[in-house]
C-alpha positions in Angstrom: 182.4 -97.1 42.5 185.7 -98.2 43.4 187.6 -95.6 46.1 190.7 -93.9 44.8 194.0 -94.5 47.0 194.5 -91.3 49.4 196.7 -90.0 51.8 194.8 -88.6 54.5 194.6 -92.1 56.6 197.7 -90.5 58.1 195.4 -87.8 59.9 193.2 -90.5 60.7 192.8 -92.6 63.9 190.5 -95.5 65.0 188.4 -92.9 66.7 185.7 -95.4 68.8 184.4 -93.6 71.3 184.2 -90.9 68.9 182.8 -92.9 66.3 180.1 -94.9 68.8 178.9 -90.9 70.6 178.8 -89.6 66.7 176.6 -92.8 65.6 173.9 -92.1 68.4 174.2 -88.3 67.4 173.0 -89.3 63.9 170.0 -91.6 64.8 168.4 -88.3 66.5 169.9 -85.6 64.7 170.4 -84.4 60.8 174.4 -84.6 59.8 174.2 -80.3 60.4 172.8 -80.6 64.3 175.4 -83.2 64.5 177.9 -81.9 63.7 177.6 -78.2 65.7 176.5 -80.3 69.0 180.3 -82.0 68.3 181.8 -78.5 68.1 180.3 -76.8 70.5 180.5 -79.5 73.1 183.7 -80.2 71.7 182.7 -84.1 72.1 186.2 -84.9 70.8 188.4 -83.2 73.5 190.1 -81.7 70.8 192.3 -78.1 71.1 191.4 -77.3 68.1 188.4 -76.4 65.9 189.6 -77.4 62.7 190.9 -80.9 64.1 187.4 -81.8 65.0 185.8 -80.9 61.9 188.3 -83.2 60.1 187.5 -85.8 62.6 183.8 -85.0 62.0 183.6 -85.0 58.6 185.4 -88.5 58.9 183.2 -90.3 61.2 180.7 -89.4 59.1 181.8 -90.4 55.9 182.7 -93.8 57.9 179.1 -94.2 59.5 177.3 -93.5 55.8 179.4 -96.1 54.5 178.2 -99.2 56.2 174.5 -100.5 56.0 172.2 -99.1 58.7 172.2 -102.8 60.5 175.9 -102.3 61.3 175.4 -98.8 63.0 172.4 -100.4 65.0 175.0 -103.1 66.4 177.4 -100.8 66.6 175.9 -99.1 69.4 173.9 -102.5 71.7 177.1 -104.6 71.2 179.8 -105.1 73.3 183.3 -103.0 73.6 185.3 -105.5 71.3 182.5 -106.2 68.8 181.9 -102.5 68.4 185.5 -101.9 67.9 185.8 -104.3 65.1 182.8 -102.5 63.1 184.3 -99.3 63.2 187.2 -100.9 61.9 184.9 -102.0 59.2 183.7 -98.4 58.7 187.6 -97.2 58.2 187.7 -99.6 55.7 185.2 -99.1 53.8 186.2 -95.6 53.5 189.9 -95.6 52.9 190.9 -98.7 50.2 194.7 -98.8 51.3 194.0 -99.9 55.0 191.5 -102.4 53.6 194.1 -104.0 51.4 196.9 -103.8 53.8 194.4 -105.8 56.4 193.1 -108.2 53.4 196.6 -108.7 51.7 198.9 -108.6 55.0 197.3 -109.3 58.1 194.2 -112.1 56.5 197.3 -113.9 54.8 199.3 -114.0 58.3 196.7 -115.1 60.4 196.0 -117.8 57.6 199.4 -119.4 58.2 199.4 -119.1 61.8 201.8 -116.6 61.5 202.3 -113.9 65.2 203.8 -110.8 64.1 203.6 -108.4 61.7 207.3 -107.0 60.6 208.2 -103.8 59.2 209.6 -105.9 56.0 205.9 -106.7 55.4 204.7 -103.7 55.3 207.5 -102.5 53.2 206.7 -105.2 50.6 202.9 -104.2 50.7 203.8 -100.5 50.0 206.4 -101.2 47.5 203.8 -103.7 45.6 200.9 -100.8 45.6 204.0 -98.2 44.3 204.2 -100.2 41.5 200.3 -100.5 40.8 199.4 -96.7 41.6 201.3 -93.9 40.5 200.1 -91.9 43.1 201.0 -93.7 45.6 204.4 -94.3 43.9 205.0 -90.7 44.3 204.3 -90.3 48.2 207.3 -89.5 50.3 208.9 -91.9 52.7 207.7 -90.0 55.5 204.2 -90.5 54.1 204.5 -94.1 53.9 206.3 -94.1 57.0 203.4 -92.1 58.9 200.5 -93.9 57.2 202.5 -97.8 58.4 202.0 -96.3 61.8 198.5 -95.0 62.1 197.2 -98.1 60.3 199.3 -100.2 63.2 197.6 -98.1 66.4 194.1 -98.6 64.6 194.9 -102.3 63.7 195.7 -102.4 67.5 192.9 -100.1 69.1 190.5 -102.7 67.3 192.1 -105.5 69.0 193.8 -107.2 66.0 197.4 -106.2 66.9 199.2 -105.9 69.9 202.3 -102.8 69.5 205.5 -104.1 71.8 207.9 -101.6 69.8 208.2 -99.7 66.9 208.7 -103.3 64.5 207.6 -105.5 67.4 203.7 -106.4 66.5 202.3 -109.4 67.3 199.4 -110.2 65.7 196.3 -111.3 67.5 193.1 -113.5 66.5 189.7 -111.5 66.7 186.5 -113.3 67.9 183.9 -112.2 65.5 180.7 -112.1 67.4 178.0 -114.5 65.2 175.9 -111.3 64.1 178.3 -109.6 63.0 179.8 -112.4 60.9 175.4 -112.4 59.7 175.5 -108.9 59.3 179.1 -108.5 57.2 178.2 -111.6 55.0 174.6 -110.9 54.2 175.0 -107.3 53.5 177.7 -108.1 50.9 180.4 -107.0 53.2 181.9 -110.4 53.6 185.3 -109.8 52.3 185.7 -107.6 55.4 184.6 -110.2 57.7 187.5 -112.5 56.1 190.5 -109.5 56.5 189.5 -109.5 59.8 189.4 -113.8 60.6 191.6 -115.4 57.5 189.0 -117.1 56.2 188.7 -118.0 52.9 
């Protein structure tokens, strides 16, 4: 089933630490003893309740949406490695960030290309506008908001690097060689080239 276009990736961060603590939560413990050890340890340093139940709910939704192999490498690997599958996770669970990573970011690194402008992501916005009503009718400080949060969790996994507010320079990933086994034999392999520009 193909995901429907939403606008709550502007609530949403990259969440890693979050996202790795939650992950070992869930090998132990049902989704219900996860998720009350995360409030009332308040594991996300968060102020308030509500906040961490939204982050909650979408860690989880992220963790249940990769194969089990993933989440296993997820928490043996190494800092950067582990960063890039929970970038994998947020993909898999919100389709705009996947298509602005496949369709902007794949493309630049492709051509050699070392920054990713404001105009780009204009054009990518303006282009899904005109495919999706809905998204056609988001404000411009929704579009605004979302180009922002998917730049800090393009960055936080190590693919971008945020000089200034249209100053992003665009950096190559190393993809460890099991994750590049795990992505392309679990059918996830259209990830693994979003993330390298291959193919």
């Amino acid at each position: 089933m193909e995901l429907e276009y939403n606008a709550s990736g502007v609530k949403h961060l990259l969440w890693f630490v979050e996202t790795r603590e939650t992950a070992r939560l869930l090998k132990e413990k049902t989704p219900e003893e996860a998720r009350t050890i995360v409030l009332e340890e308040n594991l996300y340093q968060q102020r308030d309740r509500s906040r961490i139940v939204n982050e909650y709910n979408c860690i989880q939704r992220r963790i249940h949406a990769v194969p089990e192999r993933l989440i296993d490498l997820l928490l043996r690997t190494d800092v950067s490695t582990a960063k890039l599958i929970v970038l994998v996770s947020a993909m898999a669970t919100d389709r705009l960030l996947f298509e602005m990573v496949y369709e902007v970011y794949r493309p630049k690194i492709r051509l050699g290309e070392d920054a990713l402008k404001d105009s780009d992501l204009n054009i990518f916005f303006s282009s899904k506008a005109g495919q999706s009503d809905l998204i056609a009718g988001w404000t411009e400080a929704t579009i605004k908001k979302l180009k922002g949060t998917y730049a800090k969790i393009l960055a936080e996994a190590g693919l971008l690097r945020i000089k200034g507010r249209n100053d992003r320079e665009i950096l190559r990933v190393y993809v460890d060689p099991e994750l590049r086994q795990v992505l392309l034999s679990e059918g996830m392999s259209a990830y693994y080239f979003a993330m390298t520009g291959e193919q």
